[in-house]
C-alpha positions as CSV (number, residue, x, y, z in Angstrom):
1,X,46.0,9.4,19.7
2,X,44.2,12.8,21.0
3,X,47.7,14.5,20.6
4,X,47.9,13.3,16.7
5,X,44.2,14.3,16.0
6,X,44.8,17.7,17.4
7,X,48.0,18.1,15.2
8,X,46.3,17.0,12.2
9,X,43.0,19.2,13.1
10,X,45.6,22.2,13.1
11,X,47.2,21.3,10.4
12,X,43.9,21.3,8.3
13,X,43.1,24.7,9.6
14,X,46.5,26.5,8.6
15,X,46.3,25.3,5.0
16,X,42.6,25.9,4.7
17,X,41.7,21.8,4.4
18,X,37.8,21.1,6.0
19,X,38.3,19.7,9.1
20,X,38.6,15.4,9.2
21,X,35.5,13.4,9.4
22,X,34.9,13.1,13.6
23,X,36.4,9.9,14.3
24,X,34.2,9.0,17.4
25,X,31.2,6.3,17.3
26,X,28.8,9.3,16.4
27,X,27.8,7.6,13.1
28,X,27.1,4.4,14.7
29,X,24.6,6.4,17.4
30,X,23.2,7.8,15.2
31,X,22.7,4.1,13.0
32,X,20.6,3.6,16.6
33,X,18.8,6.9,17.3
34,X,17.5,5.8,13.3
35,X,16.2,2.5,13.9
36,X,14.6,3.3,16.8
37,X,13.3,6.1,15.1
38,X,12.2,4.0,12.6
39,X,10.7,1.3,15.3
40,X,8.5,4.2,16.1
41,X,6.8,5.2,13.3
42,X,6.1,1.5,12.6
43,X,4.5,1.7,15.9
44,X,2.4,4.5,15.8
45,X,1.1,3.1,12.3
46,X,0.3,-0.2,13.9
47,X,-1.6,1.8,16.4
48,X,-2.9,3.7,13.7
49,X,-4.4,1.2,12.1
50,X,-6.2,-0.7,14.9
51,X,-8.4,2.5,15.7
52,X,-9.0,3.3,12.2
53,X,-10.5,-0.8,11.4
54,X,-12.2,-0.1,15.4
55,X,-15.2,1.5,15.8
56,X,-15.8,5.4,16.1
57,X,-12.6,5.9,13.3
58,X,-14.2,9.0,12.6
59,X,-13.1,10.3,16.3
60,X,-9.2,9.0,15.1
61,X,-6.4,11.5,16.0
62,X,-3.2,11.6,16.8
63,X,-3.3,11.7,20.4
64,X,-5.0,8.9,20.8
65,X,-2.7,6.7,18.4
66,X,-0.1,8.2,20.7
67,X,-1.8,7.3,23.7
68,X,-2.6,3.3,22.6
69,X,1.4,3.8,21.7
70,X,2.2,4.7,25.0
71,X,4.2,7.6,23.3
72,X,3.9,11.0,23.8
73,X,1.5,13.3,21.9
74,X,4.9,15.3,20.8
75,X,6.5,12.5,19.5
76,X,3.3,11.5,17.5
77,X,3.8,14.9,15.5
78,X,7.6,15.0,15.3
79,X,6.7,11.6,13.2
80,X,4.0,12.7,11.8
81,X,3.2,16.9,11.0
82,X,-1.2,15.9,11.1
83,X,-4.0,13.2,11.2
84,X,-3.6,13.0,7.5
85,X,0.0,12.3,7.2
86,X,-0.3,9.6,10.1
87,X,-3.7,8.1,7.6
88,X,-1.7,8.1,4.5
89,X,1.3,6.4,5.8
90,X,-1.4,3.5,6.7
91,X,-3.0,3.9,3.1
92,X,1.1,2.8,2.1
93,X,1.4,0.5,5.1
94,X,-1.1,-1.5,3.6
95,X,-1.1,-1.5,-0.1
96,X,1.7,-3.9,-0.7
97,X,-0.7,-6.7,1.6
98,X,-3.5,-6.1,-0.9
99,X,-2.1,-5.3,-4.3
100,X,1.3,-7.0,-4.2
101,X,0.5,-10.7,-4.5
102,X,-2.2,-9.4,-7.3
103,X,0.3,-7.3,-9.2
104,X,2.9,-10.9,-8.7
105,X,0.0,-13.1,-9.7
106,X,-0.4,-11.2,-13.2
107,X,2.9,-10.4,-13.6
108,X,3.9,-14.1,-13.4
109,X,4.8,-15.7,-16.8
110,X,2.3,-17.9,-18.3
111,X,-0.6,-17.6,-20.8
112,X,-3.9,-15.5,-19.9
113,X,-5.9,-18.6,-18.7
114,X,-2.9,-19.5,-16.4
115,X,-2.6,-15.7,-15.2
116,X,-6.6,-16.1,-14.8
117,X,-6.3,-19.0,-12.9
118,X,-3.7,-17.1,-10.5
119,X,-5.9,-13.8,-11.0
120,X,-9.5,-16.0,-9.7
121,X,-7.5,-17.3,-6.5
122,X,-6.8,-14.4,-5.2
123,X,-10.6,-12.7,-5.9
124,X,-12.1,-16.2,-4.1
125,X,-10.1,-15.3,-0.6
126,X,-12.3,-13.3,1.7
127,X,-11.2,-10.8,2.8
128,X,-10.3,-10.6,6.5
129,X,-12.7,-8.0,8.9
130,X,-9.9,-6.0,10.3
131,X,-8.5,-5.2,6.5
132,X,-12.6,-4.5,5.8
133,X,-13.2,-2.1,7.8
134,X,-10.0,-0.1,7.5
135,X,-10.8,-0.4,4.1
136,X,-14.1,1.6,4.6
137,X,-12.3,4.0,7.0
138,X,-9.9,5.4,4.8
139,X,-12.7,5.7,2.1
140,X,-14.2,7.9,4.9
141,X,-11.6,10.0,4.8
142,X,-11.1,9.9,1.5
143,X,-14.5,11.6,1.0
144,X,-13.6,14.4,3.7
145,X,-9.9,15.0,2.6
146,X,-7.8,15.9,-0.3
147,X,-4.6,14.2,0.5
148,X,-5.8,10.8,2.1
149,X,-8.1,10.8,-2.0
150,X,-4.6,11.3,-4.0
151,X,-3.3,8.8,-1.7
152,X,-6.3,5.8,-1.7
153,X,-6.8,7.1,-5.2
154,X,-3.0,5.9,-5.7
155,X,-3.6,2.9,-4.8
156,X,-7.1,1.6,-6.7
157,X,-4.9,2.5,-9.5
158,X,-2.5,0.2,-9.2
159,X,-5.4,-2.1,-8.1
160,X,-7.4,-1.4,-11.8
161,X,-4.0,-1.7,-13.5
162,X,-3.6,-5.3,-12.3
163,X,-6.9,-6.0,-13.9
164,X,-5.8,-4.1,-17.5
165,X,-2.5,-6.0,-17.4
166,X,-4.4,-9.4,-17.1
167,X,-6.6,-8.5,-20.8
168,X,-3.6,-7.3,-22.2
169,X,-1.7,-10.2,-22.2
170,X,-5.6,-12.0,-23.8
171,X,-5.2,-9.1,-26.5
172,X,-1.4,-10.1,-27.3
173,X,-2.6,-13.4,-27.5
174,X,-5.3,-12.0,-30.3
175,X,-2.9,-9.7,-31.9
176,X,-3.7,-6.6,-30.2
177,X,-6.8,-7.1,-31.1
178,X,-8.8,-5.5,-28.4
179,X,-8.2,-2.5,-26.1
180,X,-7.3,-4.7,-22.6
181,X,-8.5,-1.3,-20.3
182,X,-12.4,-1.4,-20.8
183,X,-12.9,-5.1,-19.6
184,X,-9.7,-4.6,-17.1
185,X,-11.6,-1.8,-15.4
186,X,-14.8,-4.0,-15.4
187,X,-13.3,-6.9,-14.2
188,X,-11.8,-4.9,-11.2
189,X,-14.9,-2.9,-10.4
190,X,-16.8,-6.5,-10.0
191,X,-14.3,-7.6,-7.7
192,X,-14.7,-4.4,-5.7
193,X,-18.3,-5.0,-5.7
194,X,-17.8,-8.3,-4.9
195,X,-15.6,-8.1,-1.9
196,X,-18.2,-5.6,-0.5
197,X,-21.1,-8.4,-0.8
198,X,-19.0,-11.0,0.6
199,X,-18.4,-9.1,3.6
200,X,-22.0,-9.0,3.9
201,X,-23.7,-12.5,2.6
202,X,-21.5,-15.4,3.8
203,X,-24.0,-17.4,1.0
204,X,-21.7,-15.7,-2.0
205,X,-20.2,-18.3,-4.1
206,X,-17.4,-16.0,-4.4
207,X,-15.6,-18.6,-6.9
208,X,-18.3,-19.7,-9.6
209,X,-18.9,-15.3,-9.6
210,X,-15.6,-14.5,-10.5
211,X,-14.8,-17.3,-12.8
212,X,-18.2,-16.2,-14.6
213,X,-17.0,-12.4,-15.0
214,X,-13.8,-13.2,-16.4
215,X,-14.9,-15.6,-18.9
216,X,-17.3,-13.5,-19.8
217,X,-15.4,-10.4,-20.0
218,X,-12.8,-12.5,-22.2
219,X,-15.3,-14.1,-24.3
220,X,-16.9,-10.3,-24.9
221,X,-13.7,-8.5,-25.4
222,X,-12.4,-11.5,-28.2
223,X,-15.8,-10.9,-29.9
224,X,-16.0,-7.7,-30.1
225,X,-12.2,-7.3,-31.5
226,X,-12.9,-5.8,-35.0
């Protein structure tokens, strides 16, 4: 075998052919080296995330996700260049838990009530503490740095847009009757506010509040169609 693959590597190199593709297990190292690669960075966001929803986030660097990683500092950066890029990969990390089953809820076929109905279960869950306050943490930094804001701003985006889908199907259903954005954008700002007071009054019927708001919202926007 090494005798034929040294004939056919001269061979290549008289004529001017590039040489063979290497015909060792290199490819299936480096398959490994990538998934464990890969099994790093999900651990250093992991980490990453339990000190920013702990307290004193606004200490949070990248030594000491490193250090709760058992990792070096080094490989920390060769992951991640800065603090920021290690926050915004947790700003992506966590956007599909939050906005993916509301994006599937509205997306979903059915009418707007049944959409509603889909849209309200969601809005009634609480919210769990650890998803809170890393909530609050990368609004922190949000405030203090230009790349985590593009990157949380990202997100509420997608967020409000669930909200403006949900009143445009209600507006197809009135024949366009009725720009969907102004009471989408409402209806996600109250449930903003809403998580915030749930987190803080366990008394919040979060239920009868959001069933209130989108009727009312619906019943407004239908009203005011011309």
């Amino acid at each position: 075998m090494a005798a034929e693959l040294a004939a056919e590597l001269a061979a290549r190199a008289e004529d001017g052919r590039p040489p063979a593709p290497s015909r060792t297990t290199r490819p299936t190292r480096t398959a490994r080296t990538s998934a464990k690669g890969e099994q790093t960075r999900a651990r250093l966001i992991a980490a990453a995330r339990t000190l920013l929803a702990g307290e004193g986030f606004a200490r949070f660097s990248t030594r000491n996700v490193a250090a709760l990683c058992g990792i070096s500092h080094g490989m920390c950066h060769y992951h991640f260049q800065d603090r920021t890029a290690l926050i915004v990969a947790v700003v992506e990390d966590i956007g599909p838990e939050w906005i993916g089953p509301m994006e599937t809820a509205v997306d979903r076929p059915g009418s707007f009530a049944e959409r509603a109905e889909r849209v309200i279960g969601l809005l009634t869950q609480p919210e769990g503490p650890d998803l809170s306050r890393l909530h609050s943490a990368l609004h922190w930094f949000a405030l203090n740095d230009d790349r985590v804001r593009v990157a949380v701003d990202g997100d509420y985006r997608r967020w409000r847009e669930c909200f403006v889908r949900l009143f445009q199907v209600l507006a197809d259903e009135h024949a366009g009757a009725f720009d969907p954005v102004p009471p989408g954008t409402a209806l996600a700002a109250a449930a903003d506010g809403l998580a915030a007071l749930q987190s803080l009054d366990s008394g919040v019927d979060p239920e009868a509040t959001v069933r209130i708001l989108v009727a009312g919202l619906a019943e407004a926007a239908v009203r005011r169609s011309p």
